[in-house]
Structures are given as C-alpha cells and as structure tokens.
N, C-alpha and C positions, 0 to 999 in steps of 0.2 A: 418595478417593485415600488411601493409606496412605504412610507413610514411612518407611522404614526397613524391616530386616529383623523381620517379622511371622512366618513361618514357621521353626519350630525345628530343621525338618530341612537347614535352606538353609549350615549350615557356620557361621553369624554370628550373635554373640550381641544379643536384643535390643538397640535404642538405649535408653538414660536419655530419662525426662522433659524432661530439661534436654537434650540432645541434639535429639532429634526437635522441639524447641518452637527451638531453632536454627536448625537446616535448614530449617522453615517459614519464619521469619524471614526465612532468605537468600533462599527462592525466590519470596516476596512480595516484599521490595525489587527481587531482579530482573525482577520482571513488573512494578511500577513505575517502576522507573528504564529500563527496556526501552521502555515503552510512551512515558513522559516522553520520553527521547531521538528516538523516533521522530516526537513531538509537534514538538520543536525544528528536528527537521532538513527536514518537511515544510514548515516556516512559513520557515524561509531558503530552500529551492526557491522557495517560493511569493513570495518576495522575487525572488530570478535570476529568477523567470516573468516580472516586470515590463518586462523588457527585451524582452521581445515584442510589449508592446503599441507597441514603437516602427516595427516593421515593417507594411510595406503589406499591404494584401488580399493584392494578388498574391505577394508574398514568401510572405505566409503561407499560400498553397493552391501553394507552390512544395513547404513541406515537407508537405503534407497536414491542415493543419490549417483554422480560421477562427476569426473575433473570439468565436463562440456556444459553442466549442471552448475558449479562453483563459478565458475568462470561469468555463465549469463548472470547469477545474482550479484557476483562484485562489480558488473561494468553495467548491470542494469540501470535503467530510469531512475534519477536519484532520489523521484519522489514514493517514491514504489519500494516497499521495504523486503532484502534479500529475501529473509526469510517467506515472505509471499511468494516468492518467485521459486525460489527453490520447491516450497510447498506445492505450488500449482504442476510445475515439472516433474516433480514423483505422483502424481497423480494422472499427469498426464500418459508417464511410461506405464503404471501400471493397467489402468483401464486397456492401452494396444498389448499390454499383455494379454489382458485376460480374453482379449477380443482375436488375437491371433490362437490361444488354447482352444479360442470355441471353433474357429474355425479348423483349427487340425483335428479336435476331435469328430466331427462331422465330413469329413473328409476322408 
C-alpha cells in the first residue's frame, strides 16, 4: 500500500518523507486505538450480558436464545461483539428449525 500521491500525473506534488512517515503514524494509531476501543466496548457488553444469566430457561427461549448460547457470547472472541454472536446463534437454530419442519412435513 502506498501513501500518498505516487503518480506525477495526478495534479499533487509528492508527499516529504516526513509527511508520508506522518500519515502512517496516524493510520497505525487509528487501527489501534480502533481495534483497542472495540476491545473495551466488547468486554462492557460482555459485562450487561451478565444480567441474563438472571433469567429462566423459559425466559430465555422466550427471546430465542439458551444458557449454551450465553455461555458462547460471554467467553467468545473478545473482538467479536456478544451480541453478534448471540444474534448469529438464533439465527442459526432457527433456520435448522425450519429446515427440520420441512423435512417432517414431507415425510
């Protein structure tokens, strides 16, 4: 990946050394401090997640979830926010639901 204007035809005069070794600088911090924040914010969801394990079985296949469901979003990937994961897991049961209904009814 290049930075800066590289080509002479483009209207803009190369960047300085000191310039392009700048801009790197910024776009490195912000892919860490990006990724940092997203580390942060993942691990307080995964905090609020805690308040679910206060609810019953039935509550909790009220909203489509289950305790093997809470369990993968609290110990999941820390960059990977619960709530995705949780999300993608009810999506996942349901779709073999509906795919095991076609199959009994054809059957």
């Amino acid at each position: 990946m290049t930075i800066g204007c590289q080509d002479t035809q483009c209207g803009a005069r190369p960047l300085s050394p000191g310039r392009r070794f700048l801009q790197a600088t910024v776009l490195l911090a912000d892919t860490v401090f990006g990724t940092s924040r997203q580390f942060v914010l993942n691990w307080y969801r995964r905090r609020e997640l805690r308040y679910l394990y206060t609810f019953s079985n039935r509550e909790l296949a009220d909203i489509g979830i289950d305790r093997q469901d809470l369990n993968a979003a609290y110990y999941g990937p820390a960059l990977q926010s619960p709530g995705e994961i949780l999300s993608n897991r009810a999506d996942e049961r349901r779709r073999a639901e509906r795919l095991s209904a076609k199959g009994r009814r054809r059957g």
